[in-house]
C-alpha positions in Angstrom: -58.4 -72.2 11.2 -59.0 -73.4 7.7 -60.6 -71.0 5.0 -64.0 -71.1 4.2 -64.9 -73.7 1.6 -66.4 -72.4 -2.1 -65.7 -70.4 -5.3 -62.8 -67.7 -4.7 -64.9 -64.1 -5.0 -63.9 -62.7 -9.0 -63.3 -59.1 -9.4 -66.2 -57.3 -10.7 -65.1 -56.3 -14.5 -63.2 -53.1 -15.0 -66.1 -51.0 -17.2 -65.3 -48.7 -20.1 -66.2 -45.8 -18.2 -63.6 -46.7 -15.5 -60.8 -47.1 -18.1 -61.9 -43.4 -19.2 -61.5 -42.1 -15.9 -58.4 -44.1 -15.4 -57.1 -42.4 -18.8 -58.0 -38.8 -17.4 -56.2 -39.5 -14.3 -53.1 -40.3 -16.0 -53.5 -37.5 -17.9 -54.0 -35.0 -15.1 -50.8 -36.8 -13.1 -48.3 -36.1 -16.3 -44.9 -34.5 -15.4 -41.8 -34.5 -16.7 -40.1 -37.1 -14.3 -42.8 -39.6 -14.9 -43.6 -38.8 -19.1 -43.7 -42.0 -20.5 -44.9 -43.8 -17.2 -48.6 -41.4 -17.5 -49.0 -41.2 -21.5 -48.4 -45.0 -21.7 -50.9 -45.6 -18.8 -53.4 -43.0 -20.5 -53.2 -43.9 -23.9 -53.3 -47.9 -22.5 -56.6 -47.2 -20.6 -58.5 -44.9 -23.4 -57.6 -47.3 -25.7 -59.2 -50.1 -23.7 -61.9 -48.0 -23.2 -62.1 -47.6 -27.2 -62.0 -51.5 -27.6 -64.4 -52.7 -25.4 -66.6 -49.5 -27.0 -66.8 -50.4 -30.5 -67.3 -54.2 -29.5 -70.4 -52.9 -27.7 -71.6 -51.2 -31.0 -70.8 -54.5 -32.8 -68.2 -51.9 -35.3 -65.3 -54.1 -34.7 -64.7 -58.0 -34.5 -61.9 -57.3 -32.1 -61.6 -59.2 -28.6 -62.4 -56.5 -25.4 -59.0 -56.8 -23.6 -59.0 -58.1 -19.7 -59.8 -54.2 -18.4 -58.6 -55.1 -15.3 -55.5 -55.7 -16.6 -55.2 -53.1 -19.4 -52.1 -50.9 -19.6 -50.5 -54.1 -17.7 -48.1 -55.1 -20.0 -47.6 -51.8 -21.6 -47.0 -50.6 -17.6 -43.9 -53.4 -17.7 -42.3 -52.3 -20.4 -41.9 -49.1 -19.1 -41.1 -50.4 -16.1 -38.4 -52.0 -17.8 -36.7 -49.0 -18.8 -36.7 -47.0 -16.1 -38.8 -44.1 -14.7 -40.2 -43.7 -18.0 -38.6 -39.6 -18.1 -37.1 -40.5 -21.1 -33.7 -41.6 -18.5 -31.5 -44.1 -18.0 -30.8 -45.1 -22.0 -32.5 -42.0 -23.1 -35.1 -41.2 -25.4 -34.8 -44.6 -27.0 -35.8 -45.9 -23.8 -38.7 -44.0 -23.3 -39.5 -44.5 -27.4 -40.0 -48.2 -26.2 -41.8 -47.5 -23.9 -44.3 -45.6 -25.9 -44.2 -48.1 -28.5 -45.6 -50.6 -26.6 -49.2 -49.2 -26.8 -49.3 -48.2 -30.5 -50.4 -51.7 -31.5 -53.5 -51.6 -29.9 -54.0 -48.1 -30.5 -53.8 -49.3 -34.3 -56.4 -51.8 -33.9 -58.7 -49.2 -33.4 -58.5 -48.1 -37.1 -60.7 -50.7 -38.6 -63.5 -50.2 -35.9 -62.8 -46.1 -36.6 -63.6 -46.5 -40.1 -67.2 -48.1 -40.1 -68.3 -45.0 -37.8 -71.6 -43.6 -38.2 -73.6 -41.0 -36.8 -74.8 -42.5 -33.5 -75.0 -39.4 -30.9 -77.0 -36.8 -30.5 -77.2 -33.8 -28.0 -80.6 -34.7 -26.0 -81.7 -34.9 -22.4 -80.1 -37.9 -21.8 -76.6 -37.3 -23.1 -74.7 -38.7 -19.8 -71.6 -40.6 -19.8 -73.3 -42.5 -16.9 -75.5 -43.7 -19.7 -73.0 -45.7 -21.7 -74.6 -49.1 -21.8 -78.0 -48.0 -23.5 -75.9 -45.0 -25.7 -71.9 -46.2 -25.6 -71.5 -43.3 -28.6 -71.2 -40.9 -26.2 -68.4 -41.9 -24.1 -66.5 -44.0 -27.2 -66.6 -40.6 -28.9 -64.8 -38.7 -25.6 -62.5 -41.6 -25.2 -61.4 -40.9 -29.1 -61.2 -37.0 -28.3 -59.0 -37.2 -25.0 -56.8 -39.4 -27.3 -56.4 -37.1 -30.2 -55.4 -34.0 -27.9 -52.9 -36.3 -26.2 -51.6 -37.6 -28.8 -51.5 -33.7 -30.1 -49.2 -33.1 -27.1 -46.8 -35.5 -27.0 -43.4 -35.3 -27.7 -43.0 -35.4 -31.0 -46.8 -34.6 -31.7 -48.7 -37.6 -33.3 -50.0 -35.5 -36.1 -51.5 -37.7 -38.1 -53.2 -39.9 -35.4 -54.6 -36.9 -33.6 -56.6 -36.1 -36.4 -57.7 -39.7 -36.6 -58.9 -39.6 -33.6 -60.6 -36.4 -33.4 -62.8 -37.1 -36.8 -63.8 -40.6 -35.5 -65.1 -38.3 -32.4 -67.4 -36.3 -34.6 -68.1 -39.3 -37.1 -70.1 -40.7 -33.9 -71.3 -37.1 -32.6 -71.5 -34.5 -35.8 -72.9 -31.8 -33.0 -70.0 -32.3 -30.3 -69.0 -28.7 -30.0 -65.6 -29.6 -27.6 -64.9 -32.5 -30.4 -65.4 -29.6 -33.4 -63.2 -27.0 -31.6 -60.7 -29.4 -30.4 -60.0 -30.4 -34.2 -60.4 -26.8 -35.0 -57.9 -26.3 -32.9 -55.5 -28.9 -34.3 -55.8 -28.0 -38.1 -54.9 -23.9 -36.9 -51.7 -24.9 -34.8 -50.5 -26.6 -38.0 -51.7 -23.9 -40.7 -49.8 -25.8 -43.4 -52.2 -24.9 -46.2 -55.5 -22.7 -46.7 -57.4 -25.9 -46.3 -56.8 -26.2 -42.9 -57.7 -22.4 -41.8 -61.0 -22.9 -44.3 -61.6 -26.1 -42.5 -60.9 -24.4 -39.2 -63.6 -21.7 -39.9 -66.1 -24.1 -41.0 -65.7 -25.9 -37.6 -66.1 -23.3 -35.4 -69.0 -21.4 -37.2 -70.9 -24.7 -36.9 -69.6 -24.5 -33.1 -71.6 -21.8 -32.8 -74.4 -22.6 -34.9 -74.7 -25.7 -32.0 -74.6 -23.6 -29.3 -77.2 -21.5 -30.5 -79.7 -24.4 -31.0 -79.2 -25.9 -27.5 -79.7 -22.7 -26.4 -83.1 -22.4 -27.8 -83.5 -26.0 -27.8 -86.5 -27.6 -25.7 -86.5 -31.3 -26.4 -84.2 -34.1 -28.8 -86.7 -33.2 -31.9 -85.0 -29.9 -32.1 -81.4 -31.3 -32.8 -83.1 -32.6 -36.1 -81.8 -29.3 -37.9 -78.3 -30.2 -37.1 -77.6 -32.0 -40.7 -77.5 -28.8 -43.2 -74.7 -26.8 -41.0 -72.3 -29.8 -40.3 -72.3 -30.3 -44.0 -70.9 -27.3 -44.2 -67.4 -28.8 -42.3 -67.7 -32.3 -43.5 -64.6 -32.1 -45.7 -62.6 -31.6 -42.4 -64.5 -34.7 -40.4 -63.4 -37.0 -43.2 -66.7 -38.0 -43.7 -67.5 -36.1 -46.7 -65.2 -34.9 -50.1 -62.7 -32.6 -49.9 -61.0 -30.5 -47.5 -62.2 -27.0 -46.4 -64.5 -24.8 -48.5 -62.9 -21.6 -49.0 -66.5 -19.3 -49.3 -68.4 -21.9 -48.3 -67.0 -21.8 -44.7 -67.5 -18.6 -43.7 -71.2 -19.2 -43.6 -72.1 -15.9 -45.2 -70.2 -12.8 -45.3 -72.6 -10.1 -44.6 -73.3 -8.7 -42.0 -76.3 -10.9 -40.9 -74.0 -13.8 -41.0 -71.6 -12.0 -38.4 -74.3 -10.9 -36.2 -75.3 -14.4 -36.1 -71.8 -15.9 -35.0 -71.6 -13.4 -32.7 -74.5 -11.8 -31.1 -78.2 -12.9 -30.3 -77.7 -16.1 -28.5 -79.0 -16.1 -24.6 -79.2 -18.6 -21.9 -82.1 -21.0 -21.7 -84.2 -23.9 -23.2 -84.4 -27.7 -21.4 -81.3 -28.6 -22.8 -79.2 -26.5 -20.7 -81.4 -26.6 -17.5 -81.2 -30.4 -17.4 -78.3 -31.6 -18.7 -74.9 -31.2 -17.6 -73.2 -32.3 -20.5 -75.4 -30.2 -23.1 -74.5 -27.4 -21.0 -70.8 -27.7 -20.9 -71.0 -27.9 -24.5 -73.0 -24.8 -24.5 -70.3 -23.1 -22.1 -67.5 -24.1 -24.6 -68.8 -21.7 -27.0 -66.8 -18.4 -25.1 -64.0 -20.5 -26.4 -65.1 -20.9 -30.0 -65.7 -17.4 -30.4 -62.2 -16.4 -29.2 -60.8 -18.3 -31.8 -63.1 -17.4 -34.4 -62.3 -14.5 -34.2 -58.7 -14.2 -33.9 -58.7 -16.2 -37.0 -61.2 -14.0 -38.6 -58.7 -10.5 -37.3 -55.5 -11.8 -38.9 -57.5 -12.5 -41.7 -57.8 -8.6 -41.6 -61.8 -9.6 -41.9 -62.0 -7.2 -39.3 -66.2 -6.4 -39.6 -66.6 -10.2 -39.5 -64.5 -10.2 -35.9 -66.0 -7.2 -34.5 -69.5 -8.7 -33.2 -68.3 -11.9 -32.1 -65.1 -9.4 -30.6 -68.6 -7.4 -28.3 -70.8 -11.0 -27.6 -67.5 -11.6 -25.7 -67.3 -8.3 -23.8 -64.1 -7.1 -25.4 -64.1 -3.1 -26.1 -60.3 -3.0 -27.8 -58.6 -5.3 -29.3 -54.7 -5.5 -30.9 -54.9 -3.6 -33.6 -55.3 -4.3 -37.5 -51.4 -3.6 -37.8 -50.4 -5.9 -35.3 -52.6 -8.8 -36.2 -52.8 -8.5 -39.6 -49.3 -7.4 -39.9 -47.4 -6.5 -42.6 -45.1 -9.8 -44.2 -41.1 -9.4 -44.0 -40.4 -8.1 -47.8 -37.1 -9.7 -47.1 -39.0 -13.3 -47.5 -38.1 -13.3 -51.3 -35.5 -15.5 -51.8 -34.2 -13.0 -54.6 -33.6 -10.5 -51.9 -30.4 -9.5 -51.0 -29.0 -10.5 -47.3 -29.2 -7.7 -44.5 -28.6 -3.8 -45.9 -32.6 -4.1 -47.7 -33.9 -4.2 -43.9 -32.6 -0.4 -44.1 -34.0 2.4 -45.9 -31.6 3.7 -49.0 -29.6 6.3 -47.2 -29.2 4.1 -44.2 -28.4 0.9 -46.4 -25.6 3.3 -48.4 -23.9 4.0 -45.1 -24.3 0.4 -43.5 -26.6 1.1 -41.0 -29.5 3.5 -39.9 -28.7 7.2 -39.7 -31.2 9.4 -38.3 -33.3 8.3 -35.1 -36.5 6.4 -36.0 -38.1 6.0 -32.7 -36.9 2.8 -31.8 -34.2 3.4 -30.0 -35.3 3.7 -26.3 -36.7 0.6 -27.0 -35.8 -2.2 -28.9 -32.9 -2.9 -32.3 -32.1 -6.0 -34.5 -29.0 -7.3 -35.9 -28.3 -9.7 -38.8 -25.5 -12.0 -38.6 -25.1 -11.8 -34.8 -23.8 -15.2 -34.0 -20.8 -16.9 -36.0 -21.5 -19.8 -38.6 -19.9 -22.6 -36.5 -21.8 -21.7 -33.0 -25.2 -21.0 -34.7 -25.1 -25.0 -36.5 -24.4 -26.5 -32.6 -27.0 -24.0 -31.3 -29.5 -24.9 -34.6 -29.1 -28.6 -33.9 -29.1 -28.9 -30.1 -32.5 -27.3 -30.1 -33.9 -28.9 -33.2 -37.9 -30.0 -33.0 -37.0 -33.1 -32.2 -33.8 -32.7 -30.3 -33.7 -34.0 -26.5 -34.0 -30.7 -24.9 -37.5 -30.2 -25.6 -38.2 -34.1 -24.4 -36.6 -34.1 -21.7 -38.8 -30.9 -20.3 -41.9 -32.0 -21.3 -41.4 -28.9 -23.9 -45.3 -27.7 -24.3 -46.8 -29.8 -20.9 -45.1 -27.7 -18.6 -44.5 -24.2 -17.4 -41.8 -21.7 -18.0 -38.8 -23.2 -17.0 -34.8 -21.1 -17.5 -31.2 -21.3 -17.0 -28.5 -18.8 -15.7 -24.6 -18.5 -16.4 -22.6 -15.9 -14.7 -20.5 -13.6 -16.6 -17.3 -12.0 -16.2 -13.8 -13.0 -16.9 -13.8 -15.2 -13.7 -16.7 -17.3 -14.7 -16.4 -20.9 -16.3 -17.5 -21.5 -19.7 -20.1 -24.0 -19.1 -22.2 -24.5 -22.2 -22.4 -23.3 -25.9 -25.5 -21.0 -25.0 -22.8 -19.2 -22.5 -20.8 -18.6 -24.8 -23.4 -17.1 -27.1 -24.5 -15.0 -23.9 -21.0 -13.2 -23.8 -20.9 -12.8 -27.1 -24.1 -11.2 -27.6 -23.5 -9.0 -24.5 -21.3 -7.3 -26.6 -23.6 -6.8 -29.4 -26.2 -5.7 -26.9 -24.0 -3.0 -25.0 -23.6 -1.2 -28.3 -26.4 -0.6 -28.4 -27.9 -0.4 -24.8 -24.5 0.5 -22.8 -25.8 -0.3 -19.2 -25.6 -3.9 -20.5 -22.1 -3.9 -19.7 -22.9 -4.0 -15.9 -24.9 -7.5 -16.4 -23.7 -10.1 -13.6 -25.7 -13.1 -15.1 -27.4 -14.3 -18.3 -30.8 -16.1 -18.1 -31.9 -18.3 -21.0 -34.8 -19.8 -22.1 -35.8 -21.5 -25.7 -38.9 -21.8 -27.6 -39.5 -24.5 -30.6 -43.3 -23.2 -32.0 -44.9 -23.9 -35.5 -45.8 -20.6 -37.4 -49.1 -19.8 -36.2 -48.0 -20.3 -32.3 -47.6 -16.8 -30.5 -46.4 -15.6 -27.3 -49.0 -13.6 -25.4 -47.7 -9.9 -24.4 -46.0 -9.7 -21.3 -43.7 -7.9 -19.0 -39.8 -10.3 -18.9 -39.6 -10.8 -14.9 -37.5 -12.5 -12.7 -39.1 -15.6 -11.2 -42.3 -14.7 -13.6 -43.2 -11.5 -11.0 -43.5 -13.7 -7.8 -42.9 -11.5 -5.3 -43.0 -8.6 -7.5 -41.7 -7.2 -10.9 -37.9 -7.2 -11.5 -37.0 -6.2 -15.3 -33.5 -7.2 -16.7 -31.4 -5.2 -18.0 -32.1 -6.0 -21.8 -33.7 -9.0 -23.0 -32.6 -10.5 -26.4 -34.0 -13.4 -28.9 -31.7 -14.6 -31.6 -34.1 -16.8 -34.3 -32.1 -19.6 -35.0 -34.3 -20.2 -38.1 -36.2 -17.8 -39.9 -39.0 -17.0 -43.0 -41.7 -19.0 -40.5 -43.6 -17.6 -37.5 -44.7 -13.8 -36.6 -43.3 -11.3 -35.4 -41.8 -10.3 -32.0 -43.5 -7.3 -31.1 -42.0 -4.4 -29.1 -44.1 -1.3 -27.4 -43.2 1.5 -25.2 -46.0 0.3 -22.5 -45.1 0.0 -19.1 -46.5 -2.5 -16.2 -49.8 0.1 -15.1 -49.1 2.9 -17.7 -51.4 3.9 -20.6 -51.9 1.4 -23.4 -49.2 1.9 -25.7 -49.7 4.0 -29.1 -47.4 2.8 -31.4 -44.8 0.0 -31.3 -42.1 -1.9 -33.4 -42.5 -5.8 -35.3 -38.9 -7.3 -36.1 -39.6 -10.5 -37.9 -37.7 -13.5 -37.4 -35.0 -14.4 -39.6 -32.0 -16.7 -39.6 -29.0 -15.6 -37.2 -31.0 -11.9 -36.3 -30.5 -10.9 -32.9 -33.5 -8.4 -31.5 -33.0 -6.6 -28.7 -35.2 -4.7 -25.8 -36.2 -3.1 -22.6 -37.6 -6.2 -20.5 -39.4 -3.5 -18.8 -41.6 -2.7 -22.2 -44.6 -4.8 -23.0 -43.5 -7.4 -25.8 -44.5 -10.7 -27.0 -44.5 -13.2 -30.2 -47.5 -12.6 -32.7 -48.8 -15.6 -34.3 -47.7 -16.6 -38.0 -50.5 -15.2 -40.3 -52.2 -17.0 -42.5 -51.1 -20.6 -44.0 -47.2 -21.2 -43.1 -44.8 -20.7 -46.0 -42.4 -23.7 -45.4 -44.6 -26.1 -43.4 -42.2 -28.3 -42.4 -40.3 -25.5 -40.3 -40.4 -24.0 -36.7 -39.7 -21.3 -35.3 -36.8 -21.7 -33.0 -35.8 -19.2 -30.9 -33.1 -18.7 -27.9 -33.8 -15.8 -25.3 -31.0 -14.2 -23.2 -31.8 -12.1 -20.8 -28.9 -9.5 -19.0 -29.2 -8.9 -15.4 -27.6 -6.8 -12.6 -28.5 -9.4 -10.3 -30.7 -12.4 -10.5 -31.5 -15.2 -7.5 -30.8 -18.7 -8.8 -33.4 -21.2 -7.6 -31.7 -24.5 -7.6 -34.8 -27.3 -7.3 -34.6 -30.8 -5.7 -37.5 -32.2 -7.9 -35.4 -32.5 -11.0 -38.3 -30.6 -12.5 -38.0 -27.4 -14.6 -38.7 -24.0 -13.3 -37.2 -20.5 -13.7 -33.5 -19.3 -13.4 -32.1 -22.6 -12.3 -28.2 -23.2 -12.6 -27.3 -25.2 -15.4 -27.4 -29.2 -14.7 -24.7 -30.0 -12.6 -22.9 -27.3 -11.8 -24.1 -24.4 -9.1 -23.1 -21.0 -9.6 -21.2 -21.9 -5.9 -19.7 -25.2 -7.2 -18.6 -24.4 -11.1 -17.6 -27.4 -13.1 -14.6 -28.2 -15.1 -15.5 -26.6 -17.9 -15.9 -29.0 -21.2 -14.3 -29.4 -24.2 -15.6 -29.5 -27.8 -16.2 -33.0 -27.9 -18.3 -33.0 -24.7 -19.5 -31.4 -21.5 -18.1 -32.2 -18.0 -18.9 -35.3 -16.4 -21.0 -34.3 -14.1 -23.0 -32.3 -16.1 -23.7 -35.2 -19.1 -25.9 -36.6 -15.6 -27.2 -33.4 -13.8 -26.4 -33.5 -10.4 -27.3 -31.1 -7.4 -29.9 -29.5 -9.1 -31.9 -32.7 -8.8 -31.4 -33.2 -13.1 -29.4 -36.6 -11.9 -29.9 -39.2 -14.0 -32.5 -38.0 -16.3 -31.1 -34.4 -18.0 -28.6 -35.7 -20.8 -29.2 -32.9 -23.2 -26.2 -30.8 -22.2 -23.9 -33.0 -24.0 -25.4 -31.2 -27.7 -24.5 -27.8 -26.3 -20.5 -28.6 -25.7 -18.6 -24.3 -24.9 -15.7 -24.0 -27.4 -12.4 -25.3 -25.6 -11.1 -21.9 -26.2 -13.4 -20.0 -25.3 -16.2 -17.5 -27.0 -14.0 -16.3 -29.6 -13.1 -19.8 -30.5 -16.3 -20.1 -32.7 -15.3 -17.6 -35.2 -15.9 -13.8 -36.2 -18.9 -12.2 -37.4 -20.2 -8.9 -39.7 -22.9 -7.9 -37.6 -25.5 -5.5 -39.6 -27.9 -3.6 -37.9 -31.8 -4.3 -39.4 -34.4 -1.6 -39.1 -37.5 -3.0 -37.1 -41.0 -2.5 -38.8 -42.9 0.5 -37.3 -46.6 0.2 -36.6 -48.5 3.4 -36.3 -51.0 1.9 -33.1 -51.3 -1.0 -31.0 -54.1 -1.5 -30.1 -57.8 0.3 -31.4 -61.3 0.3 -30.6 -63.3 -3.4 -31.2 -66.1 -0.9 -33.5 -63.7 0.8 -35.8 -63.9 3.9 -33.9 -60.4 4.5 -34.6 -57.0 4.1 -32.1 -57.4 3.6 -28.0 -56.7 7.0 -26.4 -53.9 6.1 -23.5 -55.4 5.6 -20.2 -59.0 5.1 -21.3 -59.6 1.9 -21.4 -58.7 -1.0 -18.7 -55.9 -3.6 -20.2 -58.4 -7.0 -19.6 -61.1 -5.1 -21.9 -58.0 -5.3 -25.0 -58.6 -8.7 -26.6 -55.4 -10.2 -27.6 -56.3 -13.5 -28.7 -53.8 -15.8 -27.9 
């Protein structure tokens, strides 16, 4: 039978609102087998999105790309290079990859920089809308691209920003497009600018979110101008960075109540609009990190009404947040004994019991020289390790050796596990009966913290097992906060007192996994801003069940790529790993985990790497943990519950 005569049918145009959705999807579908694959087909699609945007607005001269097709020829070039995990060639394969869209991500710029105020929040404010008011949905698009582009691997610094001012040069009064770059300039922290510039977005945040709360119509957004001003150094569209005074919108204590308290449910805005009222809803966010910003400011009167609008009776206290600086930061300082009082420093180590010894010690100098460089540069920020996870996209994820004299040396970090065991059972003896070392890493700018927690195996699932001792060496030190150490148990009182031991090059700190402990967020701007804080965590157990996966993805207490605790590999010589382990193998790591080759065991063995002069370092006493949101002095044990405690990260 012969086909019907006439035109063939042409697909309906892809709109700009699609390519968004199409952006978010590949965002959502992100995992570390498929990396490149997802960012490329999200950053391909928003970009489109963008394009065909500012074309609309008549901002750019630039030709809207085929959206039917967009992401097509970026979507080959990945395909060209494999899986796009960062495999086959390794990360040079999935850099190409990723290149492949920055050119029409770059054509953006010159559209981006003829933005004006187009958007504002009103009844109407729909995405749905975008052909009569396109601002709306060009200034998402540009948000969803700065966050992305935020956290990638390595961050896009520099275009996150870009992206996430040309979302606010559209829509001043975008509360998720203010706290999203809010958010960016306090995970840097490089300078006071950005925490000044931080406050001043998130008081106008709030400042929003009490006018569409009140609001009844458009005409009352017409107040908006006089508060943005106040963070228009941070949106690029005024002079300067941030403020300094001039942010904190008013120190007294009518300026606090008003960030804080006095802002209720109602008004047309938030009855009829769905997207006016998700902004609205974003301001629980806000307020948390107002006012953790405004507690390890030590502005602690500032914090404590926007601490109660949020429902929070306790909170860490001033000692913890606001704690007190390493005085070993001086570079004039001498190496380890000042970490000890005189008389312990005279003898070489601490004398009399201080209180920490149930539960936590440090150690300078723990690791030797040699091991410390491989360990330094196998986990450096931009070292393989943390691409090929999907380092700060996924979930915990861990490895496990075994130790004893029978157990092959497969990896520099297993070495460093048996020789810190040694350091460790000094000082906590039971670690001498530890069967197995898990390990984990952590690669955080200084303000990043760790929230407290209880160290269990498999993260509690099927309830809590502690480890023996859990231990941190800081590969790198002088940036970042503190690791924090208390004597509170899972379902006992809140603690009343605890210990800080700040990070510093080659320290090893030490604890009871079964204690509550975290990482405390770097205070205030970061003293070498081009520094992390890299960390490697060993913890000793008894016994421990290895989880082997068949997904090639990471989870907790796996055996190390290519070898299972029941089939050890040959173990690997200075100049490189085993074979199978340079490719994964049975853990499901085939093919796409290469990192192991930077983290080659010494050939003969842990005491190949060299000796050491371990010195014990005194950790920092706090006198409370955590104390009442009103001032009302220090939480009494068991009188408060632990979600009513604010925290803030």
């Amino acid at each position: 039978m012969a086909p019907p005569k006439g035109k063939a049918k042409r697909a309906s145009p892809v709109t700009p609102l699609a390519l968004y959705r199409r952006g978010l999807t590949a965002i959502k579908s992100w995992s570390p087998s498929n990396s490149t694959a997802a960012d490329v087909e999200a950053i391909s699609a928003l970009t489109a999105c963008c394009t065909a945007l500012q074309a609309k607005l008549g901002v750019a001269a630039a030709a809207i790309p085929d959206a039917a097709d967009a992401g097509g020829d970026a979507a080959a070039a990945v395909a060209a290079t494999g899986n796009g995990s960062g495999s086959g060639a390794g990360a040079a394969d999935a850099a190409a990859g990723v290149a492949s869209v920055w050119p029409a991500l770059e054509a953006l710029e010159r559209g981006m920089a003829a933005y004006g105020a187009c958007v504002k929040h009103n009844l109407d404010l729909d995405l749905e809308d975008w052909e009569d008011e396109p601002g709306f949905l060009l200034a998402c698009a540009h948000m969803e691209l700065g966050k992305l582009l935020g956290r990638m691997c390595p961050p896009r610094g520099e275009q996150e920003l870009a992206h996430l001012r040309a979302a606010l040069a559209l829509f001043p009064g975008f509360v998720a497009g203010r706290h999203a770059l809010a958010q960016a300039l306090l995970s840097r922290s490089d300078a006071q600018c950005d925490l000044d510039g931080a406050e001043a977005l998130l008081r106008s945040c709030l400042a929003t979110c009490r006018r569409l709360a009140a609001a009844t119509g458009d005409e009352e957004e017409e107040g908006e101008g006089e508060e943005e001003e106040e963070a228009e150094g941070e949106l690029g569209v005024g002079a300067g960075a941030g403020r300094g005074a001039e942010g904190r919108g008013g120190a007294g204590e009518a300026g606090e109540a008003g960030d804080g308290e006095g802002e209720k449910e109602g008004g047309l805005l938030l009855e009829a609009n769905a997207a006016c009222r998700k902004e609205w809803e974003a301001g629980a966010g806000v307020r948390r990190s107002l006012a953790m910003l405004l507690c390890q400011a030590g502005r602690d009167r500032e914090a404590a009404p926007i601490l109660r609008s949020l429902d929070f009776t306790h909170r860490l206290a001033r000692p913890v947040l606001h704690y007190p600086l390493d005085p070993l930061l001086s570079t004039a300082a001498p190496a380890t004994p000042a970490a000890l009082p005189p008389a312990a420093a005279a003898s070489g180590g601490p004398s009399p019991p201080y209180g920490h010894e149930r539960y936590c010690a440090a150690v300078d100098g723990a690791l030797p020289p040699a091991l410390l460089r491989v360990l330094r540069a196998a986990l450096a920020p931009g070292s393989r390790y943390w691409a090929q996870h999907g380092y700060g996209r996924v979930g915990y994820f861990s490895y496990m050796h075994e130790l004893g004299s029978g157990a092959p040396h497969l990896s520099a970090v297993h070495d460093a596990a048996v020789l810190l065991q040694r350091l460790v059972a000094a000082r906590f003896p039971a670690v001498q009966d530890a069967k197995y070392a898990e390990w984990w890493a952590h690669c955080r700018r200084h303000p990043s913290g760790h929230q407290l927690h209880f160290d269990s195996d498999d993260e509690g699932a099927g309830g809590v097992r502690n480890p023996i001792v859990s231990s941190v060496i800081y590969l790198t030190g002088e940036v970042g906060g503190p690791t924090l150490v208390t004597p509170q148990t899972l379902g006992g009182p809140l603690a009343d007192r605890g210990w800080l031991i700040h990070p510093r090059e080659n320290r090893l700190a030490m604890f009871d996994g079964a204690f509550l402990h975290g990482v405390i967020p770097g205070r205030g701007a970061s003293p070498h801003p081009s520094q992390h804080r890299i960390t490697l965590m060993v913890a000793f157990w008894r016994d421990i069940q290895c989880r082997p996966r068949t997904d090639g993805l990471p989870g907790p207490s796996q055996p190390f790529p290519g070898s299972l605790p029941s089939q050890p590999s040959q173990p690997a010589t200075a100049a490189g790993p085993a074979p199978d382990a340079a490719v994964g193998g049975a853990d499901g790591t085939a093919g796409r985990y290469t990192w192991m080759a930077d983290l080659p065991p010494h050939p003969d063995g842990p005491g190949g790497w060299g000796d050491t002069n371990p010195v014990d370092a005194l950790p920092t006493p706090i006198p409370r943990v955590w104390e009442c949101v009103d001032g009302g002095g220090e939480a009494q044990p068991g009188a408060v519950q632990y979600d009513a405690c604010f925290q803030g990260f």
